[in-house]
VOGU-3710 file (C-alpha; in Angstrom, 3 decimals, decimal comma):
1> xxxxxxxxxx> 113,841/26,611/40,502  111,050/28,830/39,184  109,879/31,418/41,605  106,004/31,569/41,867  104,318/35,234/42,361  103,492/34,453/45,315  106,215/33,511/47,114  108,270/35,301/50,109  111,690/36,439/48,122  109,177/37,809/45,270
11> xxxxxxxxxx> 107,744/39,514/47,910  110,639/40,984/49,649  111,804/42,378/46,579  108,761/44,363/45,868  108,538/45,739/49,445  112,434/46,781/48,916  111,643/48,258/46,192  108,753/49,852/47,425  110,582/50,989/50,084  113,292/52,824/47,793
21> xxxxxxxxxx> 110,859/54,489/45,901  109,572/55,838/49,116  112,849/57,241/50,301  113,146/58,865/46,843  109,994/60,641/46,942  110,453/61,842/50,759  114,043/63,119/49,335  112,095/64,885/46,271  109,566/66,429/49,072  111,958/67,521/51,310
31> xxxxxxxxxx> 114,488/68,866/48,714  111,462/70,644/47,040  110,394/72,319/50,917  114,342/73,432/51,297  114,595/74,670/47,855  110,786/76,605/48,627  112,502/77,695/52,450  115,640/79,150/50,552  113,767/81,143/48,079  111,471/82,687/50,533
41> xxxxxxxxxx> 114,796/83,405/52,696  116,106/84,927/50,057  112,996/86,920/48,728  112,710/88,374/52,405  115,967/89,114/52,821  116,098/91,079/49,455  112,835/92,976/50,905  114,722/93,588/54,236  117,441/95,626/52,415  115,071/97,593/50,096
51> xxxxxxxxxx> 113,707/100,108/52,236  113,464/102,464/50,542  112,612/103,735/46,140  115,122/105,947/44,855  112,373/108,026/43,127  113,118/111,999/43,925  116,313/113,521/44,728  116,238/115,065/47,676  118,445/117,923/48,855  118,110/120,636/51,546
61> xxxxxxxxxx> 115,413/122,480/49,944  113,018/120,130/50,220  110,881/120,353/53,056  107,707/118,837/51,958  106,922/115,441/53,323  104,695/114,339/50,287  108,070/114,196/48,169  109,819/112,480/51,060  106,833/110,034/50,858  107,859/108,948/47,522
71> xxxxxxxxxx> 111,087/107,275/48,178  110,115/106,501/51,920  106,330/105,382/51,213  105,946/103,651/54,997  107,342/105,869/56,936  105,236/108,505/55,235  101,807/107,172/55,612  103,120/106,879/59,654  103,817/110,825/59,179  100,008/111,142/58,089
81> xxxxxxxxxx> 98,461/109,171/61,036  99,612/111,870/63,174  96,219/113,197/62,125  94,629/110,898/64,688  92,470/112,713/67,186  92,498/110,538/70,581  92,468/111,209/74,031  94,048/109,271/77,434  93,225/109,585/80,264  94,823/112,740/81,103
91> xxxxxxxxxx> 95,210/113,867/77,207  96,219/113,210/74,252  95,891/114,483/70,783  92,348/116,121/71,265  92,458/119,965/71,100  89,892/120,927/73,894  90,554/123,989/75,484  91,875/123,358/79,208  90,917/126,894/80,695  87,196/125,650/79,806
101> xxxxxxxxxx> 87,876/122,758/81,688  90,330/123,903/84,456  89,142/127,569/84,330  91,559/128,385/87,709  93,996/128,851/84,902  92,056/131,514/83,309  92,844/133,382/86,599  96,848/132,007/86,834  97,410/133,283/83,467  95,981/136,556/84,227
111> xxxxxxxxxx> 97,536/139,182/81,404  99,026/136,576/79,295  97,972/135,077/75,871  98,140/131,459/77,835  94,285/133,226/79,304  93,162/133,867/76,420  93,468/129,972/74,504  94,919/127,192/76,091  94,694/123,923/73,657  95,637/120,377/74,356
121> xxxxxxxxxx> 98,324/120,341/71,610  97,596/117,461/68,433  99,360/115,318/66,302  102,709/116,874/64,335  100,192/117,120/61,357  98,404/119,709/63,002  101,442/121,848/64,731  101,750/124,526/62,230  98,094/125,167/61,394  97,296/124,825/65,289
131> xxxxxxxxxx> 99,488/127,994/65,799  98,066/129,868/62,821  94,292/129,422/64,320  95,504/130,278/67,843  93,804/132,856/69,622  97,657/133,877/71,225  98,418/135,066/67,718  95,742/136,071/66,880  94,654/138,531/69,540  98,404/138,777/70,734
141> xxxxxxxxxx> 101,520/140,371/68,564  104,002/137,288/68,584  107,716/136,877/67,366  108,493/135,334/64,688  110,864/132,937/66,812  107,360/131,001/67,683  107,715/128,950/64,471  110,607/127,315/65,435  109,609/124,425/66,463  106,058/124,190/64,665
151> xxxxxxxxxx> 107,191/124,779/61,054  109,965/122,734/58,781  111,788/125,965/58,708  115,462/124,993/58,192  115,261/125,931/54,883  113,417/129,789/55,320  116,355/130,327/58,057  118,854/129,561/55,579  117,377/131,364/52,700  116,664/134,270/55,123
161> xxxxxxxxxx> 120,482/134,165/55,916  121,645/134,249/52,348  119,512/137,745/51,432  121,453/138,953/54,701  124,934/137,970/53,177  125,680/134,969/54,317  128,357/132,580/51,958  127,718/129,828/49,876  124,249/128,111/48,301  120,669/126,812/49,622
171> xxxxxxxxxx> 121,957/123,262/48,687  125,624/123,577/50,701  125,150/119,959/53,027  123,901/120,709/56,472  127,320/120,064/58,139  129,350/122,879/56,064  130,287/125,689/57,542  128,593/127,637/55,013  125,277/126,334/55,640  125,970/126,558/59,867
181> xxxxxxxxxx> 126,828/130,696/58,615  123,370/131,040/56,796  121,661/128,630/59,534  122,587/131,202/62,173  122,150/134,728/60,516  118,300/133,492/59,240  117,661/132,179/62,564  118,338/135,624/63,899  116,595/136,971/61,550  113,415/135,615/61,397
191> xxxxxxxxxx> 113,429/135,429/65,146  112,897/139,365/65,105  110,230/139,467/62,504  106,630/139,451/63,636  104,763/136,312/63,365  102,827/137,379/60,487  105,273/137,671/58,135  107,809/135,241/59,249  104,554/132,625/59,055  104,687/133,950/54,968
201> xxxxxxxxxx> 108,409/131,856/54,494  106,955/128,317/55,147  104,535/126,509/54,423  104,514/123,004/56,190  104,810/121,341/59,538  107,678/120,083/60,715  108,313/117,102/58,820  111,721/114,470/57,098  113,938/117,234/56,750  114,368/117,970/60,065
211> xxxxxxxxxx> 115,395/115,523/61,608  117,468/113,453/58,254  120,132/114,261/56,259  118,137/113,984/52,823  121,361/112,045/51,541  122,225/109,997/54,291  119,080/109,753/56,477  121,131/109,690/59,566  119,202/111,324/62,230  120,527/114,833/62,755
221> xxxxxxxxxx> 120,043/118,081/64,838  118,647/121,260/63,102  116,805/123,894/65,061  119,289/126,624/65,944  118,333/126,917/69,740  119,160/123,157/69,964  122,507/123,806/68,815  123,149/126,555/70,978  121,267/125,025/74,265  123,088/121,383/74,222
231> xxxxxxxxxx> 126,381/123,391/73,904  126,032/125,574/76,739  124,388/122,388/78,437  127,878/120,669/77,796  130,078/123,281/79,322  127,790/123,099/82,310  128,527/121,509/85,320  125,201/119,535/85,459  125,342/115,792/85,227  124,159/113,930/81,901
241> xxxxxxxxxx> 124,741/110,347/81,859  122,316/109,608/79,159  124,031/111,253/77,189  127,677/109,452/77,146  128,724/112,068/73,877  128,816/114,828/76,159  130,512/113,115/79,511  133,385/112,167/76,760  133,525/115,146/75,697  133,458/117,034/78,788
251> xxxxxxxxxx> 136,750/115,091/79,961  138,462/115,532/76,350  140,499/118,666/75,033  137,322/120,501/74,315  139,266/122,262/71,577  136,028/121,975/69,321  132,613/123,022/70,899  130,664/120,328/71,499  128,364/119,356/67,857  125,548/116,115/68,888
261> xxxxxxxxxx> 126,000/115,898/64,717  129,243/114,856/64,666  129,741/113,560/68,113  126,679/111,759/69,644  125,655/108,119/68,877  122,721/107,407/66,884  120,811/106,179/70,143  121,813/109,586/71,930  120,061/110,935/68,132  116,831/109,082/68,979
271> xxxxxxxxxx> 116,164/111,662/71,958  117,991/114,825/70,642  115,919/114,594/67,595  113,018/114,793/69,953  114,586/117,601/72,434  114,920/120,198/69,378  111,623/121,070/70,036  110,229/119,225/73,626  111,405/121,550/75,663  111,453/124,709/77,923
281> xxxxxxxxxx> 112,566/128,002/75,951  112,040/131,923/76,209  112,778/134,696/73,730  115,467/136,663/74,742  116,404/140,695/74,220  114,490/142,814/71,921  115,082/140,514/69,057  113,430/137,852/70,500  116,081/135,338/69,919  114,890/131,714/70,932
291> xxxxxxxxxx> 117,132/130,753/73,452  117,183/127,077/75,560  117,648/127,713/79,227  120,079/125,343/80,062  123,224/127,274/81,052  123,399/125,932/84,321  121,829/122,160/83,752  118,461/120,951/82,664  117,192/120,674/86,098  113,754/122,731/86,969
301> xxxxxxxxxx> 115,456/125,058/89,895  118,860/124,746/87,515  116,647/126,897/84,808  114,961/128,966/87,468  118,518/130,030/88,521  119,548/130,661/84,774  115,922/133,280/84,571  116,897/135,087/87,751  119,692/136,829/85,534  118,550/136,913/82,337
311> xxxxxxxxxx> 116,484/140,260/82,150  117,747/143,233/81,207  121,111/144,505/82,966  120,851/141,383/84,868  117,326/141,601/86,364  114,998/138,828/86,739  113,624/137,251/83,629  109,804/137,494/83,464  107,550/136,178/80,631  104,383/139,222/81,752
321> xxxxxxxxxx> 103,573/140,947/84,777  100,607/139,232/86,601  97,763/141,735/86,363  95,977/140,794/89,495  99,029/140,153/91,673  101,662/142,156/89,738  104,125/139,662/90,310  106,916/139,158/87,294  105,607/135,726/86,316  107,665/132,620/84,404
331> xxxxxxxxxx> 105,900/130,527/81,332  107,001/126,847/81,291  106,877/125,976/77,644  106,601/122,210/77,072  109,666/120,923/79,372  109,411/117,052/78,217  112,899/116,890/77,191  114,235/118,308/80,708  111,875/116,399/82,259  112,582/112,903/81,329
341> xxxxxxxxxx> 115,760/113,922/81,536  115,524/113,371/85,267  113,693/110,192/84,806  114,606/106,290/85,611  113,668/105,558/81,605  116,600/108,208/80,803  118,761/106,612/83,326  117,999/103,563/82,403  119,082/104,373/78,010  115,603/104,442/77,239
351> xxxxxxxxxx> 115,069/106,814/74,423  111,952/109,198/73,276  111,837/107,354/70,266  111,678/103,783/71,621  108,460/104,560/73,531  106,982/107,077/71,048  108,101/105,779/67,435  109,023/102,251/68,345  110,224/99,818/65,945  107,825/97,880/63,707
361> xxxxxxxxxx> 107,871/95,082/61,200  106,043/95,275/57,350  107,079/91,792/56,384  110,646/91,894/56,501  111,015/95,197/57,090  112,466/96,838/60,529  111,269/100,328/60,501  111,105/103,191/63,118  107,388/104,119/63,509  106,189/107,160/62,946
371> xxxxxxxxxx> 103,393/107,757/63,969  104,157/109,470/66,752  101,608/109,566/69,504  101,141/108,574/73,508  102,613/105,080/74,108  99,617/104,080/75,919  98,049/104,044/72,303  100,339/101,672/71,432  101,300/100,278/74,727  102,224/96,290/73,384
381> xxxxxxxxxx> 105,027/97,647/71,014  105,996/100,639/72,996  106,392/99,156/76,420  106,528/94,887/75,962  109,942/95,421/74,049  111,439/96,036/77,844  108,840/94,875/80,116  107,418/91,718/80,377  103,845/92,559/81,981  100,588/92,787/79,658
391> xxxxxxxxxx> 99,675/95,643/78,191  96,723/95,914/80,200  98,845/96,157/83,183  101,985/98,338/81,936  98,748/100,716/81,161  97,328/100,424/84,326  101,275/101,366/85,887  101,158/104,581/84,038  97,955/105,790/84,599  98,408/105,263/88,509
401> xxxxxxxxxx> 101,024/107,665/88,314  99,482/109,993/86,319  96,475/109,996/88,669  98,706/110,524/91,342  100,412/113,596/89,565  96,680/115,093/88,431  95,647/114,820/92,392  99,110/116,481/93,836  99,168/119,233/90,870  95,166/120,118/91,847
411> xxxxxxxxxx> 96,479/120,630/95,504  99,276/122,955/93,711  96,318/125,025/91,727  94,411/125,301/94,497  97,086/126,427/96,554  98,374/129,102/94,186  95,025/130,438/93,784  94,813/130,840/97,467  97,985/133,057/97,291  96,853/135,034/94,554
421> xxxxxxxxxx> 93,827/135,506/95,998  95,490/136,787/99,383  97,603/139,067/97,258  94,590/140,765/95,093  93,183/141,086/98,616  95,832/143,231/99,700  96,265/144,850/96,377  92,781/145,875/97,056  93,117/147,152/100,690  96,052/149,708/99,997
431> xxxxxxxxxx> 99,376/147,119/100,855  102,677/148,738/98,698  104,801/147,457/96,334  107,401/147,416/99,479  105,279/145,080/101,469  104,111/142,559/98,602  107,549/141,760/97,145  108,226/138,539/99,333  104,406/137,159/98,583  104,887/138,005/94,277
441> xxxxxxxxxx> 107,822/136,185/94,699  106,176/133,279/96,154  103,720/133,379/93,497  106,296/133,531/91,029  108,407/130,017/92,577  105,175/128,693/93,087  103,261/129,168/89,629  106,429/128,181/87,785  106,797/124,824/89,491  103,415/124,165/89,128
451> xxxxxxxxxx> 103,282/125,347/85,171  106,217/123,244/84,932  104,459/120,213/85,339  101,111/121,653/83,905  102,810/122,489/80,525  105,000/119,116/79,913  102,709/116,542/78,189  103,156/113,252/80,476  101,197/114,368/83,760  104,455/113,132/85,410
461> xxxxxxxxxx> 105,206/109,617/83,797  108,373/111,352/82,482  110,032/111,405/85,740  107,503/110,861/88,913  109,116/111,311/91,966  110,935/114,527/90,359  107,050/115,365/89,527  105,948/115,004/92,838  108,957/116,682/94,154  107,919/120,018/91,802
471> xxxxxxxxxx> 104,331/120,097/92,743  105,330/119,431/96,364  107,803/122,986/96,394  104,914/124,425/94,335  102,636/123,873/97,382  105,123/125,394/100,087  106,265/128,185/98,434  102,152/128,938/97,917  101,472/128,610/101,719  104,596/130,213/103,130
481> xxxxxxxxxx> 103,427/133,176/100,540  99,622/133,093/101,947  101,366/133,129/105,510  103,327/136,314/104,455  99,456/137,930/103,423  98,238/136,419/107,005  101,154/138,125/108,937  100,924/141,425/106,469  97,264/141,791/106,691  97,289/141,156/111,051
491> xxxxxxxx> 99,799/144,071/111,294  97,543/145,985/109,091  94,519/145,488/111,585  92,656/143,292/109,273  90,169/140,478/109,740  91,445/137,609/108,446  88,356/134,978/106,640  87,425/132,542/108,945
//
């Protein structure tokens, strides 16, 4: 029989067919979206390994960033944001001057440069050109040791070491003996010159090669008083449990001194980096040798202890002599690194890098960030990796302590000034060396805890309760001194103020 067009098996056919030509095309789609999917997998993942453009050598010598910025293009143009002038809260990267707005400090740095300019420090663009326009060198004969930690000077010290005989050659790896030898003797060296004309031997900020092997790029240690510091810090007594390197080594045969390049982990790196230069130092002997103060543990009364003996013969450490109270007066530097030391983030593995330079993504790229600056610029990436509040509210947490610290350490400068006040006061009516040696001393305990806190750049965030716990000594050792000028002055016969 003859099938018609019309009919139902004529009609079946064409829908089975239909139906098969379907299925081919939704194959032919989908293949073509998997084929698309595995080409764009593979693109990314060959753009996720190349990070980086082998276009300069780079060796030892090399200390300017540009040429770093040729093979490492995005982390470079990071390096130049650091240029970025803006203020928090409680500051920032904004150089005002703080004795123009705080001006008790004017009076609390009586006789030393710190009274003469007192800058909110900027970006790492700006740290070697900041010092250069500073009225402290300006007005005030410095050391060359101040450039160690705001110039890439690795390289001058080791040049410096060669001309002084030290073996081997400028391009000798980091690691070799030969450069540790030149490393050491330049360090020395230049430590002793005047600022002037150890300011001559460089000629950038810090910048890559400090903190990479230009080979490798491992993170890596380099400033001299680093080295020395986090080995005496190591055959201390004082507990570190962020750092796990030095606990292990601690227990081993120590029968090497402890080296954070060979033994700690690249985490531990991510802080150390950081805590070459963030951190409290002085310049020690008539060579002005930097020197870390952390002997005895990186705890504020721990490096107190260490400045009670480090003068001459034993004596006291002092930074100046106060010229209105004549007490022998301690600097804090910029403690950050002993600081957050004593902080839950430390405690908790939380390094300087992962809130400062966190991690960021350029397409498939995973890079550190670095453009370094206050993580409440950049709150989202630098605290919503850990915490799972909105940025509006993990800013709002820090700035309620930092409010908190600002209030407790304006009790602390008011209550210094009060002693110093009640010291000039008897300086004034005739009291002896004899009877104000208790009261300078107060003024010294007092003005160091208070600098302490003053000086380290996270108005407390870096450790708060060990914050308040500074300012809080700061205030009792400042009224137990003004009691010692209320008893002093009452066995004198005179009126005390109403």
């Amino acid at each position: 029989m003859t099938e018609t067009p019309g009919s139902t098996k004529t009609f079946r056919r064409r829908r089975a067919l239909l139906g098969y030509l379907s299925v081919i095309a939704v194959t032919a789609v989908a293949t073509a979206l998997i084929v698309s999917l595995l080409a764009n997998i593979a693109k990314r993942k060959a753009e996720g390994e190349r990070v980086a453009f082998s276009v300069v050598d780079l060796d030892e010598t090399i200390d300017d960033p540009a040429v770093w910025g040729r093979n490492f293009p995005r982390q470079y143009d990071g390096y130049l944001r650091t240029v970025d002038i803006e203020r928090t809260r409680h500051g920032g990267s904004e150089a005002f001057q703080k004795i123009d707005e705080f001006p008790v400090w004017r009076d609390l740095f009586a006789g030393y440069a710190f009274g003469i300019d007192y800058r909110e420090e900027r970006g790492h663009a700006y740290m070697l050109s900041d010092q250069r326009e500073t009225e402290r060198v300006k007005v005030v004969r410095q050391p060359g040791a101040c450039l160690h930690c705001h110039a890439s000077i690795i390289p001058a010290y080791r040049k410096a070491g060669l001309e002084r005989g030290a073996p081997g050659e400028l391009t000798d790896p980091f690691d070799s003996d030969t450069a540790r030898q030149q490393l050491m003797k330049g360090f020395e060296a230049v430590c002793a010159m005047t600022y002037d004309d150890a300011t001559t031997l460089v000629e950038h900020p810090v910048s890559c090669v400090d903190c990479h092997d230009p080979v490798s790029m491992r993170l890596r240690v380099t400033r001299p008083g680093f080295l020395n510091g986090i080995q005496a810090l190591a055959e201390s007594n004082d507990p570190v449990p962020h750092f796990p390197s030095i606990e292990r080594w601690r227990v081993g045969d120590r029968s090497e001194p402890y080296d954070p390049n060979a033994m700690a982990s690249r985490h531990e790196m991510r802080s150390m980096s950081c805590g070459q230069c963030h951190v409290e130092y002085y310049f020690k002997g008539s060579g002005k040798l930097l020197v870390y103060p952390w002997h005895n543990g990186l705890k504020m009364e721990q490096l107190e202890e260490y400045y009670e003996t480090a003068g001459t013969d034993g004596a006291p450490f002092k930074d100046w002599t106060h010229t209105l109270t004549g007490a022998p007066m301690l600097k804090a530097q910029h403690p950050e690194f002993e600081l957050w030391s004593q902080g839950i983030h430390a405690r908790a593995g939380v390094s300087c890098a992962d809130c400062h330079m966190p991690y960021m993504r350029e397409g498939a790229i995973k890079i550190t960030d670095h453009h370094i600056r206050s993580p409440l610029l950049n709150a989202a990436r630098a605290c919503g990796t850990c915490h799972g509040a909105s940025e509006t509210e993990m800013i709002a947490r820090a700035q309620v302590i930092q409010d908190r610290t600002a209030n407790l350490m304006k009790r602390g400068e008011d209550a210094t000034f009060d002693l110093l006040s009640a010291i000039v006061d008897a300086v004034k009516g005739g009291a002896t060396d004899a009877r104000l040696a208790d009261a300078r001393r107060m003024h010294r305990r007092a003005q160091w805890r208070l600098d302490f806190i003053a000086a380290e750049n996270s108005m407390g965030f870096h450790a708060d309760q060990e914050a308040a716990r500074i300012l809080g000594e700061a205030i009792d050792y400042a009224r137990q001194g003004e009691v010692m000028m209320a008893h002093l002055n009452a066995a004198r016969g005179i009126d005390l103020p109403p």
